[in-house]
C-alpha positions in Angstrom: -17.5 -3.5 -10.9 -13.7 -4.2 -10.0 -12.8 -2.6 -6.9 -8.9 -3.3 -5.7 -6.9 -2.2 -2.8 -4.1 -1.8 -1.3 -4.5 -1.6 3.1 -0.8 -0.5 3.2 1.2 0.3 6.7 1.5 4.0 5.8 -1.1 4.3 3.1 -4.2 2.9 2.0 -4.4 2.8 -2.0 -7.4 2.1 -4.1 -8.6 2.1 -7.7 -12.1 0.6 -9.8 -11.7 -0.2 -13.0 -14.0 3.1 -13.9 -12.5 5.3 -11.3 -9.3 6.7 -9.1 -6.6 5.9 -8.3 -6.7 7.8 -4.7 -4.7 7.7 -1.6 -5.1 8.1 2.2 -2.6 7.9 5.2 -3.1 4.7 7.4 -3.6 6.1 10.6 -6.9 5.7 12.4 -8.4 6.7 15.9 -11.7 5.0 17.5 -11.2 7.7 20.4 -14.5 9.7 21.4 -15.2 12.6 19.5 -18.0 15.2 20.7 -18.7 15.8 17.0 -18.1 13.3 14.7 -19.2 15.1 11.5 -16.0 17.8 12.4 -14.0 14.3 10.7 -13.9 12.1 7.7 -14.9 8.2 9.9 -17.0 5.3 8.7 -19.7 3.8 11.8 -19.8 0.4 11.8 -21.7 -1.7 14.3 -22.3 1.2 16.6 -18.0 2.2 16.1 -17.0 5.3 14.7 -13.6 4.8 13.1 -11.7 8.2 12.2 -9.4 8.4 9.6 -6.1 10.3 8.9 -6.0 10.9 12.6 -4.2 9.1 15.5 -1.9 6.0 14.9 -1.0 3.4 12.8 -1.0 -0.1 13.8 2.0 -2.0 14.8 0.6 -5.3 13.6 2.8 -7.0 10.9 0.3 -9.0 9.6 -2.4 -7.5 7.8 -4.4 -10.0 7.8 -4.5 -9.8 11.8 -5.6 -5.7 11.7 -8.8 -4.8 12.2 -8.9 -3.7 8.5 -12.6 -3.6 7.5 -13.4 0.3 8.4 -10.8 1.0 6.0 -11.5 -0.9 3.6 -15.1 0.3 3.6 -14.0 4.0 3.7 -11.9 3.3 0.9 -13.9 1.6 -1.4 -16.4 4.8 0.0 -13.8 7.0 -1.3 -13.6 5.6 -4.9 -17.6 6.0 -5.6 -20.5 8.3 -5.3 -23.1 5.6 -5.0 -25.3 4.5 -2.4 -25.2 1.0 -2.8 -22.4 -0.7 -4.2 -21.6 -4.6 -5.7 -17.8 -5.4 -6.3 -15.6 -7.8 -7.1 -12.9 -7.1 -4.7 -9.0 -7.7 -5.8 -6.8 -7.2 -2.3 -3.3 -7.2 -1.8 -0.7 -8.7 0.7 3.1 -9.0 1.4 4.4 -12.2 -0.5 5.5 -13.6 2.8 1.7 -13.5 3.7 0.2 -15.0 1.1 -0.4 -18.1 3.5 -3.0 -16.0 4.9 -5.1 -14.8 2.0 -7.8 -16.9 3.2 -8.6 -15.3 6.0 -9.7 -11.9 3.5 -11.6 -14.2 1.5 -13.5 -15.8 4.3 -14.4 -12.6 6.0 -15.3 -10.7 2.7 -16.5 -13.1 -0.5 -20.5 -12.9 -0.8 -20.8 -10.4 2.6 -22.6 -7.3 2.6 -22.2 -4.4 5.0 -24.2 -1.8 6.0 -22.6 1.7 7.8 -22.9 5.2 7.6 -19.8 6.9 6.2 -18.5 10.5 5.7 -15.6 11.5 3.5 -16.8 14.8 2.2 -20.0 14.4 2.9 -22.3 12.3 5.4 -24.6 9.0 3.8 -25.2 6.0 4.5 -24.1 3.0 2.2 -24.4 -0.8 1.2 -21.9 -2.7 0.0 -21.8 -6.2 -1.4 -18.6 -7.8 -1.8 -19.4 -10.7 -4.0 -15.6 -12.1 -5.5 -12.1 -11.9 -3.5 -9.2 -12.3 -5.0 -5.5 -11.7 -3.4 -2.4 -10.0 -4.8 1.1 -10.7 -3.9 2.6 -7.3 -3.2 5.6 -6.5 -5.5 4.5 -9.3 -8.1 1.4 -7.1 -8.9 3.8 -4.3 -10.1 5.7 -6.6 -12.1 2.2 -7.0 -14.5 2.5 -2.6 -15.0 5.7 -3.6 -17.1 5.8 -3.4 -21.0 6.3 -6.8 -22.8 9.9 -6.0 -23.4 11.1 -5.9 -19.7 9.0 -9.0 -18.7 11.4 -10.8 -21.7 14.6 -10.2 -19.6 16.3 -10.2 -16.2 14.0 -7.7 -14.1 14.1 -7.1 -10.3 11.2 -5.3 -8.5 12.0 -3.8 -5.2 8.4 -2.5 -3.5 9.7 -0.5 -0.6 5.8 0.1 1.7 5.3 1.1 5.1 6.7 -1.8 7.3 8.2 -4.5 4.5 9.9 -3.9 1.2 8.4 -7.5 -1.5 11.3 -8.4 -3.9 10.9 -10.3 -7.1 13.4 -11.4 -9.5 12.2 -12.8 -12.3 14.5 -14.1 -14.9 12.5 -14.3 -18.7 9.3 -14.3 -16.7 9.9 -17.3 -14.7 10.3 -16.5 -10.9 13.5 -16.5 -9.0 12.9 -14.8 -6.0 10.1 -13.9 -3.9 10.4 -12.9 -0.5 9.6 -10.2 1.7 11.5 -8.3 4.3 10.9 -6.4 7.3 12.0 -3.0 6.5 10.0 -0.4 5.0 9.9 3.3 4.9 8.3 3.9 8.6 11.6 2.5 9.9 12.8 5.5 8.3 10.6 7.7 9.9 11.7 6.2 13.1 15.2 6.8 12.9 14.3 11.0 12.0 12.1 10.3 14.8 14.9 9.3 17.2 17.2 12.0 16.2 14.6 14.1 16.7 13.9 13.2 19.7 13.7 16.7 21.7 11.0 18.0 19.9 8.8 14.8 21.1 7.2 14.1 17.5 5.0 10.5 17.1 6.1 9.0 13.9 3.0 9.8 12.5 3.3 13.7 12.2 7.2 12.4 10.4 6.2 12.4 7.2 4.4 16.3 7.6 7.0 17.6 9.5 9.2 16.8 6.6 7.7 18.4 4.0 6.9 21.4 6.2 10.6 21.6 6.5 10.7 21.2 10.4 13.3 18.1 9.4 15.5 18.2 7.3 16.2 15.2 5.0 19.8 14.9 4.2 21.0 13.2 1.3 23.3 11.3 3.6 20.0 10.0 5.8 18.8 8.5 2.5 21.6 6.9 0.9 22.1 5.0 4.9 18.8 4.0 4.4 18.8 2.9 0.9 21.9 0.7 2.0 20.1 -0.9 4.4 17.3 -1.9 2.7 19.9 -2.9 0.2 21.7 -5.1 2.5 18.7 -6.7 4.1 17.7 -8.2 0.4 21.5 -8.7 -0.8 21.9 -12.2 0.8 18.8 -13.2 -1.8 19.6 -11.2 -4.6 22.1 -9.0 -6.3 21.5 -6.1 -7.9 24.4 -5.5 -10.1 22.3 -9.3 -11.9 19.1 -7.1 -13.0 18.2 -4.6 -14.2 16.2 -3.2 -11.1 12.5 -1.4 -10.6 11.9 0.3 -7.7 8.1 0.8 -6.6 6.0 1.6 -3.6 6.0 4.8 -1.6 8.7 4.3 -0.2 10.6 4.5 -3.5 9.1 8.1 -3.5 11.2 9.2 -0.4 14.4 7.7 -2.0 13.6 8.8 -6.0 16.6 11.3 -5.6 19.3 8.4 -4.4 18.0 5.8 -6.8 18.2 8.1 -9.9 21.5 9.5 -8.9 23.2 7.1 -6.7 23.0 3.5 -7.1 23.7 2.1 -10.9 22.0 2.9 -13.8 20.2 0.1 -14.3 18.1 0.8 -11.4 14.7 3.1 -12.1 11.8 3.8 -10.5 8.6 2.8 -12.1 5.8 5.2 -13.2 3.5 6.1 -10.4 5.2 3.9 -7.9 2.6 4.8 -5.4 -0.4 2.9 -7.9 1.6 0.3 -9.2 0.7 -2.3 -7.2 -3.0 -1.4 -7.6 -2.8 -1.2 -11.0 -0.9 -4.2 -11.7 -3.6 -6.2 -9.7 -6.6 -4.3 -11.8 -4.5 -5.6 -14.7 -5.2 -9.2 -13.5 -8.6 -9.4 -11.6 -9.7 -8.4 -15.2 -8.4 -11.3 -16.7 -10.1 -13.1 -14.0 -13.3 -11.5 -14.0 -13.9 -9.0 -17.5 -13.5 -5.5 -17.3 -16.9 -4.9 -15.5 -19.8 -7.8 -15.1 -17.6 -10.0 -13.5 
């Protein structure tokens, strides 16, 4: 089994090479709860960790988080058996890469043991026997057909906290860097102008599409410039022909297919593509299944 996933700011990812993809938001709370069962949590070492509740974690670096509730509750989420051995494919911000060995020294050839409830309470064992890392951005660039890869191609993967950019010029690299902006700084600024109806960024992305804020077309196109300018001293748009990913392309789909140039698209399901671009790999690596 091939298990890979994405432990994004904003939203955890995940796919198996037999099942998803599926999604869940970042946010976590280890407060007490009188009655645990009321919420989806994995227990780990005596530590209930509830998810989809609470906040998200200010840390930058991933590999700094205390990560491995969700990553158990996520590889939980992708399977309905008992007791689980993977091969585990993990991804990471480019500029992070220098840390990738801290995920495979916690993780290759560990096993855990926890109860978990998503939609319904058990208790699991999972074996972790592989690790392999991703670079964030570069794992989209493998979801592209052969004819793209031949030319001038830019991938701008907008996440949570930091948008990867890779510019690859007839498959060889040209750029690879990663930049501290990402779509929660966007829900920071609504947050601010919001700022009488006391909202924590985490209940931003809800109160948009309940309609309580109003997105205007103005607030994305200022944020699409910025990102814009925060990568424009690397690279230059108007040079490639441009794919935007991540969830954060999501929120700006409507400026990038109506604003900025032509040449600039979003890629299909830009929420999976990393995922699936590193599923693409870890089975050249490992085979489709046995490992």
């Amino acid at each position: 089994m091939i298990t890979v996933l994405d432990l994004g700011n904003n939203n955890i990812k995940g796919i198996t090479d037999t099942t998803g993809p599926m999604t869940f938001r970042s946010n976590l709370s280890r407060d007490y709860e009188a009655y645990p069962d009321g919420f989806s949590y994995v227990l780990l070492d005596g530590q209930y960790t509830y998810f989809e509740k609470g906040t998200f974690s200010k840390e930058y670096i991933k590999t700094n988080k205390d990560y491995k509730a969700q990553l158990l509750y996520g590889i939980a989420k992708l399977t309905d058996m008992d007791h689980v051995e993977t091969n585990l494919a993990l991804l990471l911000p480019i500029s992070e890469m220098e840390h990738k060995a801290k995920y495979e020294s916690e993780l290759k050839n560990k096993q855990f043991k926890f109860t978990v409830k998503t939609t319904r309470r058990k208790d699991m064992t999972i074996n972790i026997k592989d690790v392999f890392v991703v670079p964030e951005g570069y794992a989209s660039y493998f979801v592209l057909d052969d004819k793209e890869k031949a030319g001038n191609i830019l991938v701008i993967d907008i996440g949570g906290r930091t948008t990867n950019v890779v510019a690859m010029d007839y498959g060889k690299p040209q750029t690879l860097n990663t930049y501290k902006i990402g779509i929660l700084d966007f829900y920071q600024k609504l947050k601010n102008l919001n700022d009488d109806k006391q909202y924590k960024i985490e209940d931003i992305e809800k109160a948009i599409q309940r309609g309580d804020i109003k997105v205007s077309q103005k607030d994305l196109a200022s944020f699409m410039n910025d990102v814009i300018n925060e990568i424009s001293l690397a690279v230059n748009i108007n040079q490639y022909n441009v794919r935007f990913t991540g969830g954060g392309a999501v929120v700006l789909k409507d400026i990038i297919t109506n604003v900025l140039p032509k040449q600039c698209t979003i890629l299909d399901n830009p929420l999976y593509s990393n995922v699936n671009g590193a599923l693409i790999v870890s089975k050249q690596i490992w085979g489709k299944s046995n490992g």
